[in-house]
Structures are given as C-alpha cells and as structure tokens.
py3Dmol code that shows the C-alpha trace and the ligand (Angstrom):
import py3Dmol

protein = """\
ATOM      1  CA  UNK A   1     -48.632  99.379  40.068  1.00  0.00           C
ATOM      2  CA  UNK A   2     -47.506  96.103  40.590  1.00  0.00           C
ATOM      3  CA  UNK A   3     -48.698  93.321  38.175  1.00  0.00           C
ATOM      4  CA  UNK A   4     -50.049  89.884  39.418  1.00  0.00           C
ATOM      5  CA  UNK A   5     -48.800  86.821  37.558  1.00  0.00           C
ATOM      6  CA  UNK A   6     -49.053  82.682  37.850  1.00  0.00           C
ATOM      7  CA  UNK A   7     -46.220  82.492  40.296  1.00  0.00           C
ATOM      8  CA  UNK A   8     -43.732  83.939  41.547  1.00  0.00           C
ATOM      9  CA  UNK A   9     -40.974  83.695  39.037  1.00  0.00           C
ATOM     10  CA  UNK A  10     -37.784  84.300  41.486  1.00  0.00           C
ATOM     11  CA  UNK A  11     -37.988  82.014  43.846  1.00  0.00           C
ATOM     12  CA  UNK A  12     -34.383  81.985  45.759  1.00  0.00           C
ATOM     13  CA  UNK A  13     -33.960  78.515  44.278  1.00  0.00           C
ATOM     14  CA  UNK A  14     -35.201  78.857  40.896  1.00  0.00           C
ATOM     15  CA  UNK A  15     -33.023  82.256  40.570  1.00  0.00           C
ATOM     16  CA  UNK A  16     -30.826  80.631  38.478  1.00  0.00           C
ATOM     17  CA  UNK A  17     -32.579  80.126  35.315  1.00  0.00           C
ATOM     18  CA  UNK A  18     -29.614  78.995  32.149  1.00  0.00           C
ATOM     19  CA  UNK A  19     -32.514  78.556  29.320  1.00  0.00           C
ATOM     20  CA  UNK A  20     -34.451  81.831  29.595  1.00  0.00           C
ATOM     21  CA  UNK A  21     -33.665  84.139  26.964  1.00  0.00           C
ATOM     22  CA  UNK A  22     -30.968  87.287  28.442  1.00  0.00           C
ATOM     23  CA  UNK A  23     -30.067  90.570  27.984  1.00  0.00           C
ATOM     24  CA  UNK A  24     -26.046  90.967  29.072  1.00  0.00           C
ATOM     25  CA  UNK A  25     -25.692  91.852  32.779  1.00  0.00           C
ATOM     26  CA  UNK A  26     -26.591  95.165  33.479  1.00  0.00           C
ATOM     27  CA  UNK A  27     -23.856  95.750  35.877  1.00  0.00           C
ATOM     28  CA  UNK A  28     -21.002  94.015  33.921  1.00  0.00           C
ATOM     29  CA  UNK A  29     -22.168  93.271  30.131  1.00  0.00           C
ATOM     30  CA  UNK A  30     -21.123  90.127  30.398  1.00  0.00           C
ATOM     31  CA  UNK A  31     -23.501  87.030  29.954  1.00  0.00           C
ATOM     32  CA  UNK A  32     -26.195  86.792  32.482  1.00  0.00           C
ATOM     33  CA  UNK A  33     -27.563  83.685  33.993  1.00  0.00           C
ATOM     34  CA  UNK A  34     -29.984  85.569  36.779  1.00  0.00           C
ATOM     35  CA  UNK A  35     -32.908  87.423  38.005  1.00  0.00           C
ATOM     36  CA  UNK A  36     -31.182  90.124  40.324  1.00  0.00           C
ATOM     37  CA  UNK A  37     -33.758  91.831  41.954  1.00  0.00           C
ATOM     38  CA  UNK A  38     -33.577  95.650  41.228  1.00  0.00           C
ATOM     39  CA  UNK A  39     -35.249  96.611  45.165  1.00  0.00           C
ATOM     40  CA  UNK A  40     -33.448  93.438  46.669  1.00  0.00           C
ATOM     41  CA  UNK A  41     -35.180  90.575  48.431  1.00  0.00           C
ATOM     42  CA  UNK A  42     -34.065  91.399  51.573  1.00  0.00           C
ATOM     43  CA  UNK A  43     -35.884  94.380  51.953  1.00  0.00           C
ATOM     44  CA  UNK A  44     -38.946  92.493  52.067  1.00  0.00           C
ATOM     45  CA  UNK A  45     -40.994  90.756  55.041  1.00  0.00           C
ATOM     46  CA  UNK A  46     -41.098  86.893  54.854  1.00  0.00           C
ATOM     47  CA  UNK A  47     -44.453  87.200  55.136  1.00  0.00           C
ATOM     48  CA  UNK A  48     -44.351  88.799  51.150  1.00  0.00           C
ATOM     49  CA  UNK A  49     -41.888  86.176  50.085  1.00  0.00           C
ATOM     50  CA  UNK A  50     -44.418  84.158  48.853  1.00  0.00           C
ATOM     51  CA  UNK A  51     -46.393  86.401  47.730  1.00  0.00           C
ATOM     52  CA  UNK A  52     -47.758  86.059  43.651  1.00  0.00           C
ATOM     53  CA  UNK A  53     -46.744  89.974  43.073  1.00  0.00           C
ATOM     54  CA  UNK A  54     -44.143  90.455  40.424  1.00  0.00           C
ATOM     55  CA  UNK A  55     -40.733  92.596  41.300  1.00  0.00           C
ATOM     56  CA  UNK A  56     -38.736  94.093  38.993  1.00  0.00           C
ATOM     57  CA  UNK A  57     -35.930  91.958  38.308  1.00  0.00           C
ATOM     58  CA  UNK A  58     -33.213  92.364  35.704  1.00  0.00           C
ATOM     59  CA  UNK A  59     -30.802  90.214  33.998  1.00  0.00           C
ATOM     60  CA  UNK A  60     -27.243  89.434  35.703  1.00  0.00           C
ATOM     61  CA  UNK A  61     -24.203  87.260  35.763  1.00  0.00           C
ATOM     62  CA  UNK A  62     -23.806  85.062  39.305  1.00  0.00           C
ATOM     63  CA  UNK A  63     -20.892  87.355  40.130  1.00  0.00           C
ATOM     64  CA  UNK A  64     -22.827  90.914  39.706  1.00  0.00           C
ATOM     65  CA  UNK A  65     -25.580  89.419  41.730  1.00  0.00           C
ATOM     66  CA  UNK A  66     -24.041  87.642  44.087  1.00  0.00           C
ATOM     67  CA  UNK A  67     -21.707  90.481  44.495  1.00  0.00           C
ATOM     68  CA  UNK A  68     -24.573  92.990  45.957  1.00  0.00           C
ATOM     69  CA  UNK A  69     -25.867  89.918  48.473  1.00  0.00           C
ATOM     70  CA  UNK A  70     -23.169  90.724  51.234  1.00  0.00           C
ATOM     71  CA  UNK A  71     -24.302  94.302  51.818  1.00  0.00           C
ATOM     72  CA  UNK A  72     -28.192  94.095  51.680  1.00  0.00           C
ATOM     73  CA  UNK A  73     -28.597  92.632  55.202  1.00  0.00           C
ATOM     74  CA  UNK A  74     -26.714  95.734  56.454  1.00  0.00           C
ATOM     75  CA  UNK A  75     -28.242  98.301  53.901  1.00  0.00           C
ATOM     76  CA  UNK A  76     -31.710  96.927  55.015  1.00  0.00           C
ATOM     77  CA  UNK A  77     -30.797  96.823  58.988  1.00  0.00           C
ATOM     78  CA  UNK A  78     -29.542 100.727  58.476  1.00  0.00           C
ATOM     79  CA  UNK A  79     -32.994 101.633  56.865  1.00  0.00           C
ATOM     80  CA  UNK A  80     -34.836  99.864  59.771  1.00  0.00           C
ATOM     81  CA  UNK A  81     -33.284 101.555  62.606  1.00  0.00           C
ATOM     82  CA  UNK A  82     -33.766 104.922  60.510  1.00  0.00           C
ATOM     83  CA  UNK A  83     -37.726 105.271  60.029  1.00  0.00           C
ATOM     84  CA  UNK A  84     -40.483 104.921  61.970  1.00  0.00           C
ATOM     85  CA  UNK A  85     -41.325 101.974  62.837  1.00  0.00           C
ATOM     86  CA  UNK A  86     -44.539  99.638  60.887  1.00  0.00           C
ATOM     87  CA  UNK A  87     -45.881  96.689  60.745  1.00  0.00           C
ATOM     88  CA  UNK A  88     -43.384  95.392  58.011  1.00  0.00           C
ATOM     89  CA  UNK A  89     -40.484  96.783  59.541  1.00  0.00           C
ATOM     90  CA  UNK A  90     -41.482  94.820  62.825  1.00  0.00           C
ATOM     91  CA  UNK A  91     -41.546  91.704  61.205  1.00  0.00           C
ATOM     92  CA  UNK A  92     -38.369  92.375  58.959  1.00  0.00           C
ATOM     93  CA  UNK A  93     -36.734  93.306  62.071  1.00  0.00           C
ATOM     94  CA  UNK A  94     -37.921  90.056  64.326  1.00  0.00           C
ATOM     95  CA  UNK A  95     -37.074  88.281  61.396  1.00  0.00           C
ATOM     96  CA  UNK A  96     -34.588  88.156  59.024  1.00  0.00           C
ATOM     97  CA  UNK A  97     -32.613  91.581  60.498  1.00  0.00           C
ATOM     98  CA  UNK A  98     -32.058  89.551  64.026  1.00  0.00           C
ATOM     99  CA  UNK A  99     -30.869  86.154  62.064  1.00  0.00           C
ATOM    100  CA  UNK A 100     -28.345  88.458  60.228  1.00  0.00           C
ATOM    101  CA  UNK A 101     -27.254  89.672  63.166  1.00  0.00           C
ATOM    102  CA  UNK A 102     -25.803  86.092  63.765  1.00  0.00           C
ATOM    103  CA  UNK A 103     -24.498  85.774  61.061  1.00  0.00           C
ATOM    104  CA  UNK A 104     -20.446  85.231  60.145  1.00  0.00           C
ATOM    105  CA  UNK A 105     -19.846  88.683  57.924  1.00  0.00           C
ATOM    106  CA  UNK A 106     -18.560  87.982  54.430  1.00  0.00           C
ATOM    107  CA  UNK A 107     -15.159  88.001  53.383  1.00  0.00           C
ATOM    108  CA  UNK A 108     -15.378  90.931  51.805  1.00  0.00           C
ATOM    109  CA  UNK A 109     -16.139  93.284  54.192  1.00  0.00           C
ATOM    110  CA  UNK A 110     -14.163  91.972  57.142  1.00  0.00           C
ATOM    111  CA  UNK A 111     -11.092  92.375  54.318  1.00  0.00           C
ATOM    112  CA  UNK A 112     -12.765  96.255  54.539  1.00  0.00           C
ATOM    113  CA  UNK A 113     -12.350  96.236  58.304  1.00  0.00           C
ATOM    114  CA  UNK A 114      -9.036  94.700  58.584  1.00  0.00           C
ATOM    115  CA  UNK A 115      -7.850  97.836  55.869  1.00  0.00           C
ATOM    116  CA  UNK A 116      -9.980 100.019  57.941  1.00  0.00           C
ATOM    117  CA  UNK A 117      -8.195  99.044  60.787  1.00  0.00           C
ATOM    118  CA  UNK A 118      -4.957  99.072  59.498  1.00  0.00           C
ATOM    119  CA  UNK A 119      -5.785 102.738  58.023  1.00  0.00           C
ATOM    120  CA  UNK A 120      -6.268 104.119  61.494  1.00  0.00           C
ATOM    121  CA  UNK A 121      -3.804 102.199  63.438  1.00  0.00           C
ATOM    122  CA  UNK A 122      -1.444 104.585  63.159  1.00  0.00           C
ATOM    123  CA  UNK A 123       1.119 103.881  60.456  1.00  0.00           C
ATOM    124  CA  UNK A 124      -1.003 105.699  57.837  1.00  0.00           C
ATOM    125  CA  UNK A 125      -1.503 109.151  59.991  1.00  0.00           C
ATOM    126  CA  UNK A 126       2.282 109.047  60.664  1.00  0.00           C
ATOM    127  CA  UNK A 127       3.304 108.987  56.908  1.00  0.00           C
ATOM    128  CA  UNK A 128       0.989 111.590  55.755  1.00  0.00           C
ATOM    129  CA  UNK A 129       1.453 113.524  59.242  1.00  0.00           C
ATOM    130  CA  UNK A 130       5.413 113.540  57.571  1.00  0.00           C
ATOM    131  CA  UNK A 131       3.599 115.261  54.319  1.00  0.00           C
ATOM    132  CA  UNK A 132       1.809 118.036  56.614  1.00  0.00           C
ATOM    133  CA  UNK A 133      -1.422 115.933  57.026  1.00  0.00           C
ATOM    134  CA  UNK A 134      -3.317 114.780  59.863  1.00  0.00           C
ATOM    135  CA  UNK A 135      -4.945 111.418  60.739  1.00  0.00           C
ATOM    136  CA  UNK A 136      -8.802 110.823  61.521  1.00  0.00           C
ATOM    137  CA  UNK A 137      -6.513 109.262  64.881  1.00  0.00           C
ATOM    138  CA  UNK A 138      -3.695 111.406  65.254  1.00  0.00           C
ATOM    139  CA  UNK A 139      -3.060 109.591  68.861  1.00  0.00           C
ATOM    140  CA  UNK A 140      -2.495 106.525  67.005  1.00  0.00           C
ATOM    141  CA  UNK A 141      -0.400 108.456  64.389  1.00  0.00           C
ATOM    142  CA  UNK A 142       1.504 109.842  67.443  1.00  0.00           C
ATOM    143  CA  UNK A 143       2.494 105.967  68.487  1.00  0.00           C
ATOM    144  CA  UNK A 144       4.572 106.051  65.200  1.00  0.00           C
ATOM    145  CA  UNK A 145       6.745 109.709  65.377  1.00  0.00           C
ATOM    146  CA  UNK A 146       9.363 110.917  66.725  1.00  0.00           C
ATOM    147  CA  UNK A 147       8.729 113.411  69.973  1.00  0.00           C
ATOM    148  CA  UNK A 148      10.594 115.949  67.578  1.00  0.00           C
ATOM    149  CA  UNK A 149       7.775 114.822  65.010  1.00  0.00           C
ATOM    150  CA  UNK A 150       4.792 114.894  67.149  1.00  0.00           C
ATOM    151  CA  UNK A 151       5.760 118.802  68.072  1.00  0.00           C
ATOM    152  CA  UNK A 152       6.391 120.379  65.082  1.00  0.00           C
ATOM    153  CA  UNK A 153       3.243 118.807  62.854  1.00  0.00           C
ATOM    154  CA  UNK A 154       0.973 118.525  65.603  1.00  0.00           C
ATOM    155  CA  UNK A 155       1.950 121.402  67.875  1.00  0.00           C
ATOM    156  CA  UNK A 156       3.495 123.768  65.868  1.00  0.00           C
ATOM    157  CA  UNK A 157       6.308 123.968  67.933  1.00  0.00           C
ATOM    158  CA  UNK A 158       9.674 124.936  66.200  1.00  0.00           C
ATOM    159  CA  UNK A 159      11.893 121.572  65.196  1.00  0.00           C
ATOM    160  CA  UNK A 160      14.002 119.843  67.760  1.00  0.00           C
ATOM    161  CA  UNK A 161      15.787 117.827  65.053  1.00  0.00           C
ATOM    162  CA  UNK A 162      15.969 117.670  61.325  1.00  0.00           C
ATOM    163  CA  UNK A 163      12.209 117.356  59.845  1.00  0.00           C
ATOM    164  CA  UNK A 164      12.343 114.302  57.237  1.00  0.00           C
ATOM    165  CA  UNK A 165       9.737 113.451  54.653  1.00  0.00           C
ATOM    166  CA  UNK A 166       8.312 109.966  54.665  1.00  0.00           C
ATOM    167  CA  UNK A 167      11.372 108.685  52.533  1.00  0.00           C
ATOM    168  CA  UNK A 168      13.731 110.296  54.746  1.00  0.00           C
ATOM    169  CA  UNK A 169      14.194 113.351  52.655  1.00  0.00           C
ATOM    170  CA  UNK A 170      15.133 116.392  54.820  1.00  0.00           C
ATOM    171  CA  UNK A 171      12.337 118.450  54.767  1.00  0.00           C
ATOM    172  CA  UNK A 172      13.370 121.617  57.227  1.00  0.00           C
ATOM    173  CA  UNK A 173      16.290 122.267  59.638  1.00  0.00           C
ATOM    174  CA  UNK A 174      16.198 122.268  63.661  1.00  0.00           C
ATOM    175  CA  UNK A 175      14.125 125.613  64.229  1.00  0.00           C
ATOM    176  CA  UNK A 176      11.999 125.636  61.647  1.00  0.00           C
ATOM    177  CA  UNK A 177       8.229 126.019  62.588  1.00  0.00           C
ATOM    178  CA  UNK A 178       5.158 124.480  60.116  1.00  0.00           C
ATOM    179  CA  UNK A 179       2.900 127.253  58.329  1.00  0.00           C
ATOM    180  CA  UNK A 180      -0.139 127.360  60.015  1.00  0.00           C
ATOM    181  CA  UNK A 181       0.641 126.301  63.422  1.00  0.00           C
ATOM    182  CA  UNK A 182      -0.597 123.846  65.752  1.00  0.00           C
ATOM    183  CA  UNK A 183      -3.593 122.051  64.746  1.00  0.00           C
ATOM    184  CA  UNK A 184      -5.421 123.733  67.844  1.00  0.00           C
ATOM    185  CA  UNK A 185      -4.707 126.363  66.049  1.00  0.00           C
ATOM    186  CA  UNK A 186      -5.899 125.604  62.732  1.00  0.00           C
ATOM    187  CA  UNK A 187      -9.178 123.986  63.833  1.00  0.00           C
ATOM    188  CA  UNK A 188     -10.122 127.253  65.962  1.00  0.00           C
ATOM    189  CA  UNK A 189     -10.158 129.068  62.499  1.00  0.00           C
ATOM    190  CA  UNK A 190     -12.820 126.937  61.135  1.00  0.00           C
ATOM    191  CA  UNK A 191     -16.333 127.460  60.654  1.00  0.00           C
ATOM    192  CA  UNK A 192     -18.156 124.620  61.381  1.00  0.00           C
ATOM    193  CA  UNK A 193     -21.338 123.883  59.041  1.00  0.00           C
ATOM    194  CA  UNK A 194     -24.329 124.326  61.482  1.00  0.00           C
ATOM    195  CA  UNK A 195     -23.001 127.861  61.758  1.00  0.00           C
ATOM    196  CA  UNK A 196     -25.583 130.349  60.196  1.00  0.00           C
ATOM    197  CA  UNK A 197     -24.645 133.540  58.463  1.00  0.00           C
ATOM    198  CA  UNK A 198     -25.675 136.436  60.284  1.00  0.00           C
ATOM    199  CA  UNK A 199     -28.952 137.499  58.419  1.00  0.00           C
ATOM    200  CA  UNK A 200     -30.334 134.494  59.734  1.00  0.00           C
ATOM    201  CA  UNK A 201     -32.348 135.226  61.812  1.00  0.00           C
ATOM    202  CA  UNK A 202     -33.926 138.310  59.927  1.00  0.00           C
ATOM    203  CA  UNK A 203     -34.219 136.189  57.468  1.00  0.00           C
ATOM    204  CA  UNK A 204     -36.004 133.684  59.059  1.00  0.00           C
ATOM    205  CA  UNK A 205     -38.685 136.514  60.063  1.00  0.00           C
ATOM    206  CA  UNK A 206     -39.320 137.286  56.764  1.00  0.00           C
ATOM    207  CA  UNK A 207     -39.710 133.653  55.411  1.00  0.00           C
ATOM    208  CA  UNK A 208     -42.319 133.309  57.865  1.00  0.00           C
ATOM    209  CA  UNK A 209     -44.304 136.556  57.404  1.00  0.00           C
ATOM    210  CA  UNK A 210     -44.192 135.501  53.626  1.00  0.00           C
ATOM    211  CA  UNK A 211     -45.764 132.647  54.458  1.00  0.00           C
ATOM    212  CA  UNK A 212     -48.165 133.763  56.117  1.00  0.00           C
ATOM    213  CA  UNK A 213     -49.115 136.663  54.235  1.00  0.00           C
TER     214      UNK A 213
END
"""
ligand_1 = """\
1
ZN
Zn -22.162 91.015 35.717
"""
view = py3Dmol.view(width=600, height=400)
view.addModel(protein, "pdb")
view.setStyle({"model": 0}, {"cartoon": {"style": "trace"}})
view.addModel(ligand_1, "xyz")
view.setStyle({"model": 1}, {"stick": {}})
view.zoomTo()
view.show()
C-alpha cells in the first residue's frame, strides 16, 4: 500500500540530495549521494510523475544509478509491446516510449553492438569453427576458412589439406574426417524442446479427467 506524503521527494532535479543522511550504495557499497528508484521512473506514465505517492527509493552513488538509466527506456518499451494493452501503457507508449525512440542510444550499448557485431562477423565462428565449434553465423564464419576448412568442420567431408588449430598447430592429416559428421548431420540427431515424450497425450487425458472428477 503505497503511503501519501507532503511532496514528492524525488523529483528528477532534486534526485541529488548531498545532506540527507545515507546508507552506502546498495549496488556498490560505496558512498551514496541518490534516491535510485527501486521500480524505475520510467516505467511510469507522465501523468503519475507528479503525483504525491511515495516510491520506494534506495540509497546510491551517481555511478550505480546513473548506470541502470541507459537500459530502462528499452526494458520499459520491451514490457509495453509484451502485455495487453491499458490505459497507462497507452500513454507511456504515446509518450515517453515514442521520444526514446528518437533518441541517440548510449555509449554503452552501441559499444555492445559494435562487439556484437564484431562477434558474428565472422572472425569469431572461424576460430572456434578451427576448435570443432560452430558460429550462431557459420556463413559469415565461412568468409574466413579455407575451402579445405569449410568441408571438413562444416561438412564432414574427409580433409583436403592439413587441418590446423587456430594457432596453426596441425590438428589432423589430409584424409582425416571430424567425429560426428557434418553439422546436417549432427542437428538431425537433436530433439528439439517442443517435442513431447510419448505418454503425452495419455497423459494429458488423465490430467483432464482428474480435473474434472
Ligand atoms: Zn554504487
């Protein structure tokens, strides 16, 4: 149950608050200058910004709190396109999720999508394709091997040339075929998740006649 107070004590500016009496930072332990909010602020309709109710808040340094900021919009967007939709999730959504939507991402996650990038670009899935491993983009890993590469970790076809290890170890000598075989192979012996055993559907009938016994 929320509690009503004076006013609002958290107001964006007056966040910073250097006299109040602190706790550490509850993320860090270091010394806290801050109200971080422990639902953040941007999960709430402007319309509530103003309102008198009191959030939970708890004691942070600028760095902890600041630090959370960058992924809120997007947390907050992800929950709106996921439920149904309300009257607050309109107005968050008309709001403040369209002006982030125009917004120049922070530096910290385009450095996640430049690595990201980089990850699947093809470099990566060639050196751990030379291990036995296979990329999330194994026709970008493909860009960076050998023909005689490609065929014997992807396709399972015997070695056309010396197999070398990503320091240029040999690994296996022309003729030598990987355990396992092609990866066509390998994935046709899996059993995906949504597969159900086979009592399923037995059961399934007797679930229901318990239920409705
Ligand atoms: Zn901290």
């Amino acid at each position: 149950m929320p509690t009503r107070c004076a006013r609002a004590p958290e107001s964006l500016d007056g966040r910073m608050n250097t006299t109040k009496p602190r706790k550490p930072c509850a993320y860090c332990g270091g010394d806290a200058s801050t109200d971080d909010h422990v639902v953040p602020r941007a999960l709430y309709p402007p319309s509530k910004a103003k309102s008198r109710i009191q959030r939970i808040t708890i004691d942070a340094c600028e760095a902890c709190n600041n630090g959370w900021s960058n992924d809120e919009p997007h947390f907050r967007n992800v929950l709106l396109v996921a439920g149904d939709p309300n009257p607050a999730v309109r107005e968050l959504w008309e709001g403040k999720a369209r002006r982030s939507f125009t917004y120049v991402d922070g530096l910290k996650r385009d450095c996640f999508y430049e690595y990201l990038n980089w990850y699947t670009g093809g470099f990566q899935g060639a050196f751990i394709a030379r291990q036995g491993y296979y990329s999330a983009q194994p026709e970008n890993a493909r860009k960076f091997l050998t023909e005689a590469e490609w065929d014997y970790w992807y396709d399972g076809k015997p070695a056309a040339t010396e197999i070398k290890s990503p320091f240029g170890k040999v690994m296996e000598k022309p003729g030598a075929v990987r355990d396992g075989g092609s990866i066509a192979q390998r994935l046709g012996n899996i059993a995906v998740w949504n597969s159900v055993m086979d009592e399923d559907r037995y059961l399934t009938r007797r679930w229901n006649e318990f239920l409705t016994s």
